[in-house]
C-alpha positions in Angstrom: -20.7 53.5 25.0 -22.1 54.5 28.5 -19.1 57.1 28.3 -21.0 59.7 25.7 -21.7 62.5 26.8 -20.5 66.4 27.3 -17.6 67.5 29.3 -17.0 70.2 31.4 -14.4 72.0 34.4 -15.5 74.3 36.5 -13.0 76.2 38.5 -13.8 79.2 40.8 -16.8 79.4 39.8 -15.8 79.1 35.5 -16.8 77.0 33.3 -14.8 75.7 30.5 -15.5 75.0 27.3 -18.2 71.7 26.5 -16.1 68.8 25.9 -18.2 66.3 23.6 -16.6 62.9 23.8 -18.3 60.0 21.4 -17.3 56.6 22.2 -16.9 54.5 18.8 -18.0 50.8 19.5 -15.0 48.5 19.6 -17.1 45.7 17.4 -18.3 46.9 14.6 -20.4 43.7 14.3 -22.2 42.5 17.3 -22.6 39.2 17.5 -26.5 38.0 16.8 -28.9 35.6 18.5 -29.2 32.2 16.7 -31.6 29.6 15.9 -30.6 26.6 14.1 -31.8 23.2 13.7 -29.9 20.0 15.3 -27.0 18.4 13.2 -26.0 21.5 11.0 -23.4 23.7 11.9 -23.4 27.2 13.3 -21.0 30.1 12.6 -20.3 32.8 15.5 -19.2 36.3 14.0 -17.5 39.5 15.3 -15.7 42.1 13.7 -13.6 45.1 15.9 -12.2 48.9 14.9 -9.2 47.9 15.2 -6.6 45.2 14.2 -6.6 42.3 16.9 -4.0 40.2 14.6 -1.5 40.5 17.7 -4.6 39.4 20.3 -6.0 36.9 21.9 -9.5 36.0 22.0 -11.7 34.0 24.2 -15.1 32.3 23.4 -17.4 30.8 26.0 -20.2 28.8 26.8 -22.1 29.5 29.6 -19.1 31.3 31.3 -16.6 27.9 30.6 -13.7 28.8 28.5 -14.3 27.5 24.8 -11.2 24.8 23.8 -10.9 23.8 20.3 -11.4 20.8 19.4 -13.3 19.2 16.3 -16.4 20.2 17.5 -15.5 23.8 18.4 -13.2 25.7 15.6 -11.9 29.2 16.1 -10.6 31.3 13.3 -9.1 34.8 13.7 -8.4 37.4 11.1 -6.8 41.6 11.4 -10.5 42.2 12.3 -12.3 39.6 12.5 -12.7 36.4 14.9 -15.4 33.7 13.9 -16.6 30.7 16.1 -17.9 27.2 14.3 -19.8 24.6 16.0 -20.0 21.5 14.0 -23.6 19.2 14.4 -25.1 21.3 16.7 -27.2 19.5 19.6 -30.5 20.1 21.6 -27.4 20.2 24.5 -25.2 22.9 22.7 -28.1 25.8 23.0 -26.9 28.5 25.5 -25.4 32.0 25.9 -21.9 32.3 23.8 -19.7 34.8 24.5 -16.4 36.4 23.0 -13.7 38.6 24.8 -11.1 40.7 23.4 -8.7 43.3 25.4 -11.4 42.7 28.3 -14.4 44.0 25.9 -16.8 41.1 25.4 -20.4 40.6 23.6 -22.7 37.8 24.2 -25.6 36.0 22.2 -28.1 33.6 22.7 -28.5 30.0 20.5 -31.2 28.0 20.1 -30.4 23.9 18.7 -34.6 22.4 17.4 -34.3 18.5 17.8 -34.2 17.2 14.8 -36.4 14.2 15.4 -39.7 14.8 16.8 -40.2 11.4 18.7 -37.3 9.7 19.7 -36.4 5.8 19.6 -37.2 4.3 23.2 -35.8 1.3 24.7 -38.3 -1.8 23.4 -38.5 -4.7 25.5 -39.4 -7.6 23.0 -41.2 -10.8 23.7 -39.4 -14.1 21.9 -41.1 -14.9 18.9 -43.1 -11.7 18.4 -42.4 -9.3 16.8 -40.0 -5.7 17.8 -41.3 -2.2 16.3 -38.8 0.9 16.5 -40.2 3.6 14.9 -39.6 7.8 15.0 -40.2 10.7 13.4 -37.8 13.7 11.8 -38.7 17.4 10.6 -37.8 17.1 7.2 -39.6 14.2 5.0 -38.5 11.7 2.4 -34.7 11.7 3.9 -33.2 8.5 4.0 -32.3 6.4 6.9 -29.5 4.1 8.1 -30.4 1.8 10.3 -27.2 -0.1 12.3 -27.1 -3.1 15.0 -24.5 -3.0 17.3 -22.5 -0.7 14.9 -23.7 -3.0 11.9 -25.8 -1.4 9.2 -29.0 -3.3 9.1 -30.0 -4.4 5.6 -33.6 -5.6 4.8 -34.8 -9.5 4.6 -37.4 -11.6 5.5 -37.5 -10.9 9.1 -36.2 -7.1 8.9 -38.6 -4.7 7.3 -37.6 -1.1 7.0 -39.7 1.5 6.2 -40.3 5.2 5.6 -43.5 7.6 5.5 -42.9 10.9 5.1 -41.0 11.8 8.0 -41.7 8.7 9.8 -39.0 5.8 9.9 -40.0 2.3 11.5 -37.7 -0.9 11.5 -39.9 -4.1 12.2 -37.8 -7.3 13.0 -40.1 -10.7 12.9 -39.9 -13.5 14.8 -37.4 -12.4 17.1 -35.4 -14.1 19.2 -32.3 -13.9 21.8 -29.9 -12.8 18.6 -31.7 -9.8 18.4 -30.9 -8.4 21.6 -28.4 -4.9 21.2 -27.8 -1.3 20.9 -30.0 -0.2 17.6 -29.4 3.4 16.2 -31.2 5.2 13.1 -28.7 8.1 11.4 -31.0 10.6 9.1 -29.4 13.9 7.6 -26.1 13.0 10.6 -28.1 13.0 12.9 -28.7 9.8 15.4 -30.7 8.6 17.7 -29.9 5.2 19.8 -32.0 2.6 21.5 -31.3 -0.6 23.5 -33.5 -3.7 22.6 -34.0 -6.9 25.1 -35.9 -10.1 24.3 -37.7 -11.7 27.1 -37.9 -14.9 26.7 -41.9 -16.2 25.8 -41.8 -18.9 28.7 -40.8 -17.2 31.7 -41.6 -19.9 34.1 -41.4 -23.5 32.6 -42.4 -26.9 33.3 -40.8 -28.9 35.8 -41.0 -32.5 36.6 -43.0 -33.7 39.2 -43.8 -37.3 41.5 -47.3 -37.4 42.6 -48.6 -40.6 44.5 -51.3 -42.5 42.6 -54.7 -41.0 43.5 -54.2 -37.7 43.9 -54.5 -34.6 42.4 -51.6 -32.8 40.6 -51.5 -29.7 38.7 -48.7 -28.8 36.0 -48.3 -25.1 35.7 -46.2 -22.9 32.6 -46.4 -19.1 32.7 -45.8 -17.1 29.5 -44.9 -13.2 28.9 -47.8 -13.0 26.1 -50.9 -13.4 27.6 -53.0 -13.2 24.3 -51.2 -16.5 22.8 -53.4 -19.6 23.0 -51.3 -23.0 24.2 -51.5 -26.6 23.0 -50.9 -29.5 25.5 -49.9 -33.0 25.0 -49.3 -36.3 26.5 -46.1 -38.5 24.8 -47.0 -36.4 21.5 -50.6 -36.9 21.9 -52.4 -33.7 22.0 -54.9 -34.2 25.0 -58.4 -33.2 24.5 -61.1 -33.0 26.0 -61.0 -35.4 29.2 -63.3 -35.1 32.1 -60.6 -35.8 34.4 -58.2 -33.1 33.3 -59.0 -29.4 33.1 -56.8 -26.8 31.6 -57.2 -22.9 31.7 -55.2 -20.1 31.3 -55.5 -16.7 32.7 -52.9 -13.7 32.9 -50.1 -15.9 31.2 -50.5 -18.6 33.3 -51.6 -21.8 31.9 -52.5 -25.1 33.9 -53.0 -28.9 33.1 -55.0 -30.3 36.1 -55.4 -34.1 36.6 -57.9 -34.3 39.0 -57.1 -38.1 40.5 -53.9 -39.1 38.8 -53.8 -43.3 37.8 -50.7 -45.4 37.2 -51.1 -44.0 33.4 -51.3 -40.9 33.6 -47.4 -40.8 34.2 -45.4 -39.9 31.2 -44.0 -37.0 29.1 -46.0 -33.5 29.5 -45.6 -30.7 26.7 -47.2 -27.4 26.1 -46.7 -25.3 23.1 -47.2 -21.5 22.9 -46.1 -19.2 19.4 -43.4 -21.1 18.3 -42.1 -22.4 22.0 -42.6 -25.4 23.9 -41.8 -26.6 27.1 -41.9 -29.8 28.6 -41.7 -32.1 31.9 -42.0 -35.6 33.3 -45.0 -36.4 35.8 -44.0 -40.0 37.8 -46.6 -42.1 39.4 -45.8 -43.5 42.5 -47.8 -46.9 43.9 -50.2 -46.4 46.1 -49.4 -48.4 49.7 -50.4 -51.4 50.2 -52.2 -50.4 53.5 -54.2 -47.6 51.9 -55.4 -49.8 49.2 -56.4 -52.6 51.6 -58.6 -49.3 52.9 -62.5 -50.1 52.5 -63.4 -47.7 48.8 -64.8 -44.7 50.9 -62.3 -44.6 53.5 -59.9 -44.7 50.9 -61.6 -41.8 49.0 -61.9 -40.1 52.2 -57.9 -40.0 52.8 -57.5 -39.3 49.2 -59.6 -36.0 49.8 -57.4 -35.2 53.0 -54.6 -35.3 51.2 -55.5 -33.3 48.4 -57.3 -30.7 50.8 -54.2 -28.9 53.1 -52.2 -30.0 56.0 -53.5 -31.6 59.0 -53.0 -29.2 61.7 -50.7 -30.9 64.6 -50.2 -29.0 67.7 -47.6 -30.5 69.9 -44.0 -28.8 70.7 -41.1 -30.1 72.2 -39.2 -28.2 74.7 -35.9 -28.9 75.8 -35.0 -27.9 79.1 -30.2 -27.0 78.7 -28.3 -25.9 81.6 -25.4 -26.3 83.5 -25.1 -29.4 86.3 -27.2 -28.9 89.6 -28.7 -25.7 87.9 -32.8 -26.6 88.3 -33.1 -28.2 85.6 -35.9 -30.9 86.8 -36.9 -28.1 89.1 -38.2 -26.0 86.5 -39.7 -28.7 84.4 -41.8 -29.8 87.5 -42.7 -26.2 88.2 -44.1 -25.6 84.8 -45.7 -28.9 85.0 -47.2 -27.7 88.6 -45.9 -30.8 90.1 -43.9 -30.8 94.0 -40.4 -30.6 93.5 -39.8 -32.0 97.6 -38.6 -35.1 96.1 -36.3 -34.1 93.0 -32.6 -35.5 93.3 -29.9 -34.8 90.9 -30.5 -36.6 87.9 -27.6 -38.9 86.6 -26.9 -38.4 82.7 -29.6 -37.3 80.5 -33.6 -37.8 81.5 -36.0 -37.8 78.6 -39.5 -37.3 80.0 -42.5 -37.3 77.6 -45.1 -35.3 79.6 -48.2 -34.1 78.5 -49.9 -30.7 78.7 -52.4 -28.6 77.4 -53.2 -24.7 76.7 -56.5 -23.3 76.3 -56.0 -20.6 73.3 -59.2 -18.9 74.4 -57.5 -18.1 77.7 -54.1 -18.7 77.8 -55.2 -21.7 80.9 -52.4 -24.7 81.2 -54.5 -28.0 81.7 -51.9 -30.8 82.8 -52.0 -34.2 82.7 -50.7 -37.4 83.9 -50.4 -39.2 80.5 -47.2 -40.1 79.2 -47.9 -40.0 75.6 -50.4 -38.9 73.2 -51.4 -41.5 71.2 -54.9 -42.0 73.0 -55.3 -38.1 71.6 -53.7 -38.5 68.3 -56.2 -41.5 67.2 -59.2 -39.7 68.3 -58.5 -37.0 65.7 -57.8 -39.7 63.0 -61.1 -41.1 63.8 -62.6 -37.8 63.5 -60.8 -36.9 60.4 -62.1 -40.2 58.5 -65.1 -40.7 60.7 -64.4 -44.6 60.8 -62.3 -47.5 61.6 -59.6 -48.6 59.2 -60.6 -52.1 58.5 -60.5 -54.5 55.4 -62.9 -55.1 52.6 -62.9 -58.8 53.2 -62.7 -60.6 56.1 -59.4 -60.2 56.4 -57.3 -59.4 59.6 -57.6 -55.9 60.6 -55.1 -53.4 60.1 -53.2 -52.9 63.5 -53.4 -49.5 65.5 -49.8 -48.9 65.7 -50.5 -48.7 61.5 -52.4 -45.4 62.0 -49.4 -43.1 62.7 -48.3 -44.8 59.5 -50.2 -42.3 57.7 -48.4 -39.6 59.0 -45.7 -40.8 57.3 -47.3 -41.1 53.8 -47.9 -37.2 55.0 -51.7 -35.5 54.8 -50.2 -32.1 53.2 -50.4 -29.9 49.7 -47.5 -31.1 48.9 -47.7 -34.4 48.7 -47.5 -34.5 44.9 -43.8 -33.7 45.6 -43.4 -36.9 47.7 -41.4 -39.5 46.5 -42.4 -42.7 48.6 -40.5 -45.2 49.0 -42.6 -48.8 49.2 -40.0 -50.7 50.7 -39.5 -47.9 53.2 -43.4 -47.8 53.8 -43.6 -51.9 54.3 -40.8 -51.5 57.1 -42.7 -48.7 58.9 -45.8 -50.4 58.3 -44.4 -53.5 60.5 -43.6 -51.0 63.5 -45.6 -52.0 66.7 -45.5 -48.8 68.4 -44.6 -45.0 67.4 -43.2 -42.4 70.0 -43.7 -38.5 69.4 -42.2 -36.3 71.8 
C-alpha cells in the first residue's frame, strides 16, 4: 500500500510518460480489534484477493506460533482463513496475528473476567462456620458448586445461595472432613479455592505433677478468641472458688490453683464450642521434713518455691592436660598461691578450693576454705530469715538437712517435679553434702 504512487524515467534529460501504479490490498478484510467477555468464544477473520487454497497460513500470539489444539481451531477456505478461541480467559488477551505469502495483519483482544471477586483461599476454624462467596457480571445464573471434584448438594450443614450476581456457599459446623479444593462453575466459567480447618484447640491440656502446697496453673489455648470456655473437675463444673482463678485473654485460657491440697488432684477438663480437652493434675506428698517445718517457715519455703529460682553462683572448672604439663601449676597460679613446692601429682587430685569475683570490678578474692557450706547456710538463713526447728519440742532438724532442700529444688518449675519420698527419706539421712 506504501507502493502508490506516480512513476516516471528520466533519460537525458526526458521524461517519460507518468506511470500510476495502485496497489490493491491483499486482505480484503482486515482483521478487527476484539473485546469479549471470559468463557465465550472468539472468532478471528481474514479474507485475501486471491485464492490461498494451495497456502499456508500462520496465526500468532504475541509473536509464538499458534498450534491447534482444542482450544485454538484454524479453518481455511479459497479466500478466507478464520481463527476460534474456545472459553476465552483474562490470560488469552493479547495481540493476534495472521501471515500469508509473508503479508501479515495483526489485532488486538481484550478477555473481561467474568467474575468480579474471586473465591480466596479460607482458613476455617473447627466448629465454626466456612463462608465462600463471589460475584459474576451477569445475574440470576446458576451455580455448581464441587468438592474435590464432587458436586456439592445442599443439607443441613451446606447452605448454598444466590443474590443476583452474588453466589456464597456456607458450610456449618465444620470440621477436619471439610478440608479440600472447592470450585464454583457459572456460565463455564470456574473459579477454585483451597479450604483448611485449623483445629479450635491449638495448644491443649497436658498433665502435670505439682508437689502439695504449691501453686500450679493449667493453661489451653484456642484459635477463636471470642468463644467463652467451661471448666471442670472429675465432671464437676468448678465455680467460683477463692482458691482457683480462671481468665482468658487472646485465646488463652488458664485454671490457676493457687496452693494445691492432696485433693485438688484429679481429672481437669475445659470445654470451648463443641471441643474439649482434658488433663490429669497429680499431687505429690509434701516431705516429711518440710511439714515438721514451724507454719511460717513452712509458708515462707512455700513462697520461694513458687517465686523463681534461687540464684547459685558457684562453677566448677576442670583443669585437662597432658602428664607433667602444669597442670597444678596453673591451678595454684590462678589461685595466687607459691608453686616452689608443687611435685608431680600421682593419678587424679580433686581439690575443692574456694574463690571469689567481685562483679563490680572484675577483683578475685581467694580464700583458704575448702568448701562452702559455711556460705551456702548463711543464704538459707537469709532466704527464710530463721532456723529450721520443730513445732514441738522435738529434736531439731540436723544441718546437713539444709542442702536437702536443694534437692526438693526452689525453682518455677517445681510443679513438674516428680518426688520421690523414699528417695527424699534416704537423702534426708545424709550427714554431710559436697558441692564442688
Amino acid at each position: 500500500m506504501e507502493d502508490d504512487g506516480v512513476y516516471t524515467m528520466q533519460v537525458e534529460r526526458k521524461s517519460s510518460q507518468e506511470l500510476k501504479l495502485k496497489v490493491i490490498p491483499y486482505f480484503t478484510k482486515n482483521l478487527k480489534p476484539l473485546t469479549t467477555t471470559e468463557g465465550k468464544t472468539v472468532s478471528i477473520e481474514c479474507e485475501t484477493v486471491e485464492s490461498i487454497s494451495d497456502v499456508n497460513c500462520i496465526w500468532f500470539f504475541n509473536d509464538n506460533e499458534i498450534n491447534y489444539s482444542e482450544k485454538y481451531q484454524t479453518t481455511q477456505s479459497r479466500f478466507g482463513c478464520e481463527l476460534k478461541i474456545k472459553e476465552v480467559k483474562p490470560i488469552d488477551s493479547g495481540e493476534y496475528q495472521i501471515k500469508i505469502r509473508n503479508i501479515s495483519r495483526r489485532t488486538e483482544l481484550k478477555v473481561q473476567s467474568y467474575f468480579k471477586a474471586d473465591l480466596r483461599p479460607i482458613p476455617c476454624v473447627e466448629g465454626g462456620e466456612c463462608l465462600l462467596e463471589c460475584e459474576v457480571t451477569d445475574n440470576n445464573m446458576p451455580a455448581i458448586w464441587s468438592k474435590d471434584g464432587n458436586q456439592i448438594e445442599t443439607s443441613e450443614r451446606v447452605q448454598i445461595s444466590m443474590n443476583g450476581a452474588k453466589h456464597q456457599l456456607k458450610i456449618l459446623n465444620v470440621n477436619s472432613d471439610d478440608c479440600g479444593d472447592y470450585k464454583i462453575t457459572v456460565n463455564n466459567v470456574s473459579r477454585q479455592a483451597d479450604v483448611k480447618v485449623i483445629d479450635l484447640i491449638s495448644k491443649p491440656l497436658t498433665n502435670m505433677t505439682c508437689m502439695e502446697g504449691l501453686r500450679v496453673v493449667l493453661i489451653c489455648e484456642v484459635a477463636d478468641r471470642q468463644l467463652n470456655a467451661q471448666w471442670s473437675k472429675d465432671g464437676i463444673p468448678i465455680g467460683d472458688i477463692s482458691n482457683i482463678s480462671i481468665n482468658a485473654a487472646g485465646g488463652i485460657h488458664k485454671l490457676c490453683i493457687m496452693q494445691t491440697y492432696k485433693n485438688s488432684e484429679g481429672q481437669y477438663q475445659i470445654n470451648v464450642g463443641n471441643r474439649n480437652s482434658s488433663a490429669y493434675l497429680k499431687i505429690t506428698a509434701m516431705p516429711d521434713f518440710i511439714r515438721r517445718m514451724p507454719l511460717w517457715d513452712r509458708e515462707r519455703y512455700l513462697r520461694t518455691a513458687k517465686d523463681g529460682t534461687m540464684k547459685r553462683r558457684h562453677i566448677r572448672i576442670m583443669i585437662v592436660g597432658k602428664q607433667s604439663a602444669g597442670k597444678t601449676c596453673l591451678m595454684r597460679r590462678l589461685l595466687n598461691e607459691e608453686i616452689d613446692d608443687v611435685i608431680s601429682t600421682d593419678g587424679i587430685n580433686v581439690e575443692v578450693r574456694r574463690c571469689k569475683v567481685r562483679i563490680s570490678d572484675g577483683q578475685w578474692i581467694f580464700s583458704e576454705e575448702k568448701c562452702y557450706r559455711q556460705d551456702f547456710d548463711g543464704k538459707f538463713k537469709n532466704a527464710f530469715s530463721a532456723k529450721i526447728h520443730d513445732n514441738s519440742n522435738q529434736e531439731p532438724i540436723a544441718s546437713a538437712n539444709i542442702e536437702q532442700l536443694d534437692f526438693i529444688s526452689i525453682h518455677s518449675n517445681a510443679k513438674e517435679q516428680q518426688l520421690d519420698e523414699d528417695k527424699t527419706k534416704a537423702l534426708v539421712r545424709k550427714t554431710s553434702v559436697y558441692m564442688v
